[in-house]
C-alpha positions in Angstrom: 121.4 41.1 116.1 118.4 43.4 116.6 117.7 44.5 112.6 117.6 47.8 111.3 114.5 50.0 111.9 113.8 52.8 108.6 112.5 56.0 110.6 109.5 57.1 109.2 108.8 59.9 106.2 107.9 62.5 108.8 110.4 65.5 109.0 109.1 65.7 113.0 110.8 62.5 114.0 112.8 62.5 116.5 115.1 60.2 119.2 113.5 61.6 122.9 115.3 61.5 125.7 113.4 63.1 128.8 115.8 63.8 132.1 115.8 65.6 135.5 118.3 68.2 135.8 119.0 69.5 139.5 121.2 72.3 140.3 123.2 70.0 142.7 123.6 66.8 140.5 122.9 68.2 136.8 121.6 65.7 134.6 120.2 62.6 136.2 121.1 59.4 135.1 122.5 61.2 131.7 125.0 58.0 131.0 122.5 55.9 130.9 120.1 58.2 128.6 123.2 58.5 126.3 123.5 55.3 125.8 119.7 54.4 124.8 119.9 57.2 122.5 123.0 56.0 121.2 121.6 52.4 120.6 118.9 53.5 118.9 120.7 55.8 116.4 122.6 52.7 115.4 120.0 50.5 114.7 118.0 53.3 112.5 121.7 54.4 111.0 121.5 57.8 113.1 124.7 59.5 113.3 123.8 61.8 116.7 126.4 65.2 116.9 126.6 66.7 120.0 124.0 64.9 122.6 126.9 64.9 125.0 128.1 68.7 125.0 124.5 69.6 124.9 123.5 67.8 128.5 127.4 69.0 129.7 126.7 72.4 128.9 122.9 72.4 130.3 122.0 74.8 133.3 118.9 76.4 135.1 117.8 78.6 137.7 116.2 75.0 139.6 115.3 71.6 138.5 114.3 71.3 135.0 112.8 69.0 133.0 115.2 68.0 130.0 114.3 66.8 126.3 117.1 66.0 124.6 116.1 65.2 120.9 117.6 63.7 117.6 116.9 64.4 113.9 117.6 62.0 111.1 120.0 63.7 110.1 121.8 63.5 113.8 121.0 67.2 114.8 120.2 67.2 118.6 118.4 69.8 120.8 117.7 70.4 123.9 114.6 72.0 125.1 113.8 72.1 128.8 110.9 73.4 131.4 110.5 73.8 135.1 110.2 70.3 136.9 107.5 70.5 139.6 107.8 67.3 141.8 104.6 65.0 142.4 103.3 66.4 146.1 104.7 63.6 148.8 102.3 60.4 149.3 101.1 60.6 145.9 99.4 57.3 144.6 99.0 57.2 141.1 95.6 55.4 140.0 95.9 52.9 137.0 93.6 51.6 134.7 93.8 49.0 131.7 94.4 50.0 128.4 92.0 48.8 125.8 94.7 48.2 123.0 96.9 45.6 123.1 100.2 45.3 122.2 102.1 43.7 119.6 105.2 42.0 121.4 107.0 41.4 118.3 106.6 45.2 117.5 110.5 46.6 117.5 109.2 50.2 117.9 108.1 49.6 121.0 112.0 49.2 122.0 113.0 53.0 121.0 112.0 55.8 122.7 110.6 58.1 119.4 107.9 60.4 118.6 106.6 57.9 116.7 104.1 57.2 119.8 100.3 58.5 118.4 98.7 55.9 120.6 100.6 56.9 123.8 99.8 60.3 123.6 96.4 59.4 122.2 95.5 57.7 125.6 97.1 59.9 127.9 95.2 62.8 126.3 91.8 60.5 127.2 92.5 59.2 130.3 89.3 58.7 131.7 88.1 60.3 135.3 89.3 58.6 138.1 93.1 57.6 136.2 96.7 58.7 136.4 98.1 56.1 134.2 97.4 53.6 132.0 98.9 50.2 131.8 98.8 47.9 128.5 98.7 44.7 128.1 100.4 42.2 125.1 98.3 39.9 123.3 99.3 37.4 125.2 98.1 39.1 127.9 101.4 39.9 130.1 101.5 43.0 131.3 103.8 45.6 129.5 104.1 49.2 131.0 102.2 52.7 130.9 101.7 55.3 128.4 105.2 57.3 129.9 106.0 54.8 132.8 107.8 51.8 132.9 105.8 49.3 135.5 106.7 47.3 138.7 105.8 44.5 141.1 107.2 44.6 144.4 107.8 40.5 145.2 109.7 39.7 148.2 112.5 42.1 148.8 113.2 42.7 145.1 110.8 44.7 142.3 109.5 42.8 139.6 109.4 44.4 135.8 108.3 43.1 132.8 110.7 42.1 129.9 111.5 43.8 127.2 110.3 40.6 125.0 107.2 41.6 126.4 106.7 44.9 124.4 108.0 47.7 126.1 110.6 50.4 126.3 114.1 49.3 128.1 113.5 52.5 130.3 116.1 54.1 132.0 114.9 54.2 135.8 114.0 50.3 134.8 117.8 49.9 134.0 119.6 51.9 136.7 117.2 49.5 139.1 118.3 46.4 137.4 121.6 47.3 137.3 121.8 48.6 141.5 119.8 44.8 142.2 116.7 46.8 143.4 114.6 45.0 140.4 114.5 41.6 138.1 112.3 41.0 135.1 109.7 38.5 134.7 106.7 37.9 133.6 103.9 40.3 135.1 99.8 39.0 134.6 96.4 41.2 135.6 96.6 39.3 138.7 99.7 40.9 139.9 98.4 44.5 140.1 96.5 43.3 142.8 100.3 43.4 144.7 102.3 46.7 145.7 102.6 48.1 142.5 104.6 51.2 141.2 105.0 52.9 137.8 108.3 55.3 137.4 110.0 56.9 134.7 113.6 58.5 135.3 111.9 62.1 135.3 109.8 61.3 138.3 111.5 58.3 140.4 109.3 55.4 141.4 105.4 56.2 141.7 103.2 54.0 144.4 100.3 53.1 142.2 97.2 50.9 142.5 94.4 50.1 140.4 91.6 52.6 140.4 88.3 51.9 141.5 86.9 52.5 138.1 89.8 50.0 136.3 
């Protein structure tokens, strides 16, 4: 049994959960959200109040981006902003992260705003860069500062295991779950292959490595 995280002495912390709204099919993907932010309130003793009412009861003039977030105390809010959709045939450009992860970390399981080296390198992504991708320091590959990463092999896409140091993402798990993706273990080498980075704001994301990377 995964063991109990303490969330940190910071009055900002907070459980995110990101998510598309459309006027046609309202929250995207909401069960699954729900139930990461549901797993993680367990394991850090979070009683959440609300989460579902809140997502039920959301609404917009057009497609919205959604954060649904969750206190310590298990007060959740929702905040939202207009969603403006990556033009068609975008190709995101990836680099290599400097840092490395630690695969034994357990934060790097929860979606929190404990994440200062996330934000700290999407703030600096150097010229030339839409995303970068970290590595363990075993040197499998792990997934990007807001993107969960894939390998097309064969007819299937191939993601890297949690066990590797990353976030059980929620576009990652509705793939898994519809047979459209498999984990195993992803090295340098592969991003050489089709590649794609996705989150379940944005939907899969061709991708290759940039020129600078």
């Amino acid at each position: 049994m995964e063991s109990a995280l303490r969330p940190p002495q910071d009055p900002d912390f907070r459980l995110i959960e990101t998510l598309l709204w459309t006027p046609a099919g309202g929250c995207q993907r909401d069960d699954l959200h729900l139930m990461r932010l549901h797993h993680s309130a367990g394991v850090m003793r979070i009683a959440p109040v609300g989460a579902e009412a809140l997502l039920e009861g959301f609404s917009a003039d057009g497609p919205a981006r959604v954060r649904l977030t969750c206190d310590v105390a298990g007060r959740c809010e929702v905040t939202s902003g207009p969603f403006v959709p990556l033009p068609e045939g975008t190709v995101w450009r990836l680099g290599l992260a400097k840092t490395q992860l630690d695969a034994g970390d357990d934060w790097l399981r929860h979606k929190t705003t404990r994440r200062a080296l996330y934000d700290a390198n999407r703030a600096a992504l150097p010229d030339g860069v839409d995303e970068l991708i970290y590595m363990n320091t075993r040197g499998d590959l792990c997934e990007g500062t807001i993107t969960n990463l894939f390998v097309r092999k064969g007819d299937v896409l191939v993601t890297p295991p949690i066990s590797a140091g990353c976030l059980p993402g929620v576009l990652r798990s509705s793939l898994i779950c519809a047979g459209k993706a498999r984990v195993g273990k992803l090295r340098q080498e592969d991003l050489q292959g089709e590649v794609f980075v996705g989150n379940s704001l944005r939907g899969l994301i061709p991708a290759k490595l940039a020129e600078t990377a």
